[in-house]
C-alpha positions in Angstrom: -12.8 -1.0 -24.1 -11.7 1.2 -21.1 -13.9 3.6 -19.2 -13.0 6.6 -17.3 -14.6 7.4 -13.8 -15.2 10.8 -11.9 -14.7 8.4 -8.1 -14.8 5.5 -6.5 -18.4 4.1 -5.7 -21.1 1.2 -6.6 -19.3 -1.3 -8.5 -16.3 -0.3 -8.9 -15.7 0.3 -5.9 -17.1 -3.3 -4.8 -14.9 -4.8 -7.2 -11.8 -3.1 -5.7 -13.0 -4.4 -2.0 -13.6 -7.7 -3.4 -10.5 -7.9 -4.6 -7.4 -10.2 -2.4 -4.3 -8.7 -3.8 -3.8 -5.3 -5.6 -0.2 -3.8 -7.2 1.5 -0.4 -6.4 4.0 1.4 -8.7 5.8 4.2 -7.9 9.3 5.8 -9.4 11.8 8.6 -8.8 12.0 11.7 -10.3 15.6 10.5 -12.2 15.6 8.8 -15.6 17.7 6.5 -14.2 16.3 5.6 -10.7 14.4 2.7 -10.6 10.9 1.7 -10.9 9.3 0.2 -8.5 6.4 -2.4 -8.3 4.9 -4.0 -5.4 2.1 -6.6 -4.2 0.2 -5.7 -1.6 -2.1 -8.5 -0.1 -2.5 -8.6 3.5 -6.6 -9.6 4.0 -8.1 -6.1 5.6 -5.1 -3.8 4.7 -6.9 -1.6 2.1 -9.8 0.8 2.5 -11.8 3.1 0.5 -11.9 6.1 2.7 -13.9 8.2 0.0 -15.0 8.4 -3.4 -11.4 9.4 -4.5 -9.1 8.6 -1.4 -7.9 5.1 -0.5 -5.3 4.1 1.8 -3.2 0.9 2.6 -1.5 -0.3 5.6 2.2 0.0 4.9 3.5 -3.5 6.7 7.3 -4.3 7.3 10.0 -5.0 4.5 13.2 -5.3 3.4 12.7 -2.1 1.6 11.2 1.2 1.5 11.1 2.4 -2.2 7.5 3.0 -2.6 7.8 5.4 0.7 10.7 6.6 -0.5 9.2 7.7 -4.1 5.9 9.2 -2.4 8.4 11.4 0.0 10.1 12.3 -3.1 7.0 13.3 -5.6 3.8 11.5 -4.3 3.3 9.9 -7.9 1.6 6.2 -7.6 -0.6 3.8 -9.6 -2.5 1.4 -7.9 -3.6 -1.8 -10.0 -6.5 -4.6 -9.6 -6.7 -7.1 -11.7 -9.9 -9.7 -11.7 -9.0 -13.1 -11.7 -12.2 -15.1 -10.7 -15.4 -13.6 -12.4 -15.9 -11.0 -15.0 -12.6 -9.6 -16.3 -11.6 -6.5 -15.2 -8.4 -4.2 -14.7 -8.7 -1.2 -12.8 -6.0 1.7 -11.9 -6.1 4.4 -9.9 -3.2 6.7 -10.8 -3.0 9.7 -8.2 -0.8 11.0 -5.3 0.5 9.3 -2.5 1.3 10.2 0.9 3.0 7.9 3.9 1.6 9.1 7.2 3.6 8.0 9.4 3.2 6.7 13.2 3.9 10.4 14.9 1.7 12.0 12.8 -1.8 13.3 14.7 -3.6 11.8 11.4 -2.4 8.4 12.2 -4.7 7.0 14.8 -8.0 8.2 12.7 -7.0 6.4 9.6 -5.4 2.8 11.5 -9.1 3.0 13.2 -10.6 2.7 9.7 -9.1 -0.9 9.2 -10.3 -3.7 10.0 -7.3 -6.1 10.5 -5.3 -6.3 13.5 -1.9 -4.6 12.2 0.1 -5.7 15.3 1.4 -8.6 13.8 2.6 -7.4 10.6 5.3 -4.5 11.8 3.2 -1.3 10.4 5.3 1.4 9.4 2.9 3.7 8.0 -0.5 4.4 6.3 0.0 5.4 2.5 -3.1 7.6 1.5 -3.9 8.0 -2.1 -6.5 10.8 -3.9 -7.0 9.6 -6.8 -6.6 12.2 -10.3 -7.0 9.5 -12.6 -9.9 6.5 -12.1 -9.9 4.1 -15.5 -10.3 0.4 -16.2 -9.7 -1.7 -19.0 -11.2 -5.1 -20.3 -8.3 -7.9 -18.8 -9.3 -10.7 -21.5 -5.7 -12.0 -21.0 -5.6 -11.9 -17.3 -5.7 -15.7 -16.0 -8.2 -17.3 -14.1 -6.5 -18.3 -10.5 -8.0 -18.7 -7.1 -7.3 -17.4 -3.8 -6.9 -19.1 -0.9 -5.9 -17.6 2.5 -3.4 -15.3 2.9 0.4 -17.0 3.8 0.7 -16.7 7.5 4.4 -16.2 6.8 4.7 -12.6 7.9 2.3 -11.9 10.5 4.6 -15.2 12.3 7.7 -13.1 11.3 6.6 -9.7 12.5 4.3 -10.6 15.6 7.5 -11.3 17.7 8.6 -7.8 17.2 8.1 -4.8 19.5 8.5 -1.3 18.8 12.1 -0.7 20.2 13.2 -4.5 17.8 11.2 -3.7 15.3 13.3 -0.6 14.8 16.3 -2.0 15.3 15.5 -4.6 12.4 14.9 -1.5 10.0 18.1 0.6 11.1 20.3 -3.2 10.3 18.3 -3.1 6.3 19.9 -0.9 3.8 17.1 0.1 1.7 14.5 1.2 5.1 15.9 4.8 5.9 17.6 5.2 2.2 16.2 4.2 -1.0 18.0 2.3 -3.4 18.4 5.4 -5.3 19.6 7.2 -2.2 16.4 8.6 -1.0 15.0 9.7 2.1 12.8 6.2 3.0 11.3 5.8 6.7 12.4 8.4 9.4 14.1 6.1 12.0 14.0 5.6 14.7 10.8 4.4 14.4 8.3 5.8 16.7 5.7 4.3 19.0 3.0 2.7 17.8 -0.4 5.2 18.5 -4.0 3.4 19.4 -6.6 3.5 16.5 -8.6 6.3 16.8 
């Protein structure tokens, strides 16, 4: 039922494109840290930079785990799942990498993207090479439709500059310290850089 694949082109990489809302996991090297699972959905966040690189815009939150795990080890799964159309389930399982605003790759990769990331508080850019590209059938995956994407954030974070959006992070517990008590976003948080 599942296939393998040596990168990300033709259609599979048009069905991750296509694609409105995709999952990241990450965990800690402890047993006992915890997992961590998140949606990721923002409309022109996500880009296929090559055949086995993607990245994602890392927006503002009340946490920082998935940074924090990539810090830590770098492991991460992304996950689409189809839910108009054909069924499909795709993963990429690879390493991650937050780049963060003071780093000199940072204004290369936010020019890639095609949404305005202003609104949204961006933190950082997570890059992912992919060492593992598989999917699998998704018969029990539900049929839902999308919409348009909840304004709800971009009108929370738009009000924000760089000095208030930092001081919003330093006030969160789980920003600059995991839940598991690792290293999560360097604070304070820089200046934001042009696209470049």
């Amino acid at each position: 039922m599942g296939k393998t694949y040596a990168r990300i082109d033709g259609r599979l990489r048009t069905f991750i494109e296509e694609q409105h809302i995709f999952f990241t996991a990450t965990a800690p090297l402890g047993g006992d840290g915890t997992v961590n699972l998140s949606p990721k959905g923002v409309s022109g966040s996500f880009v296929v930079l090559d055949e086995r690189t993607v990245a994602y815009l890392d927006f503002a939150g009340s946490n920082a785990e998935t940074v924090a795990h990539l810090r830590e080890n770098g492991r991460i799964t992304l996950m689409w799942c189809a839910f108009q159309g054909p069924p499909n389930i795709v993963r990429v399982h690879g390493h991650g990498e937050p780049v963060f605003r003071d780093d000199p790759r940072f204004p290369e990769l936010l020019g890639r993207f095609p949404v305005d990331p202003a609104p949204h508080g961006l933190r950082a850019i997570i890059v992912v090479t992919a060492e593992l590209i598989r999917d699998t059938c998704g018969f029990a995956v539900p049929y839902m439709s999308y919409e348009e994407d909840r304004p709800l954030h971009a009108q929370r974070f738009a009000r924000e500059d760089d000095t208030s959006l930092s001081e919003y992070f330093d006030k969160k517990e789980h920003i600059a310290t995991s839940m598991d008590g690792l290293p999560g976003l360097p604070l304070p948080l820089p200046v934001m850089p042009t696209a470049g």
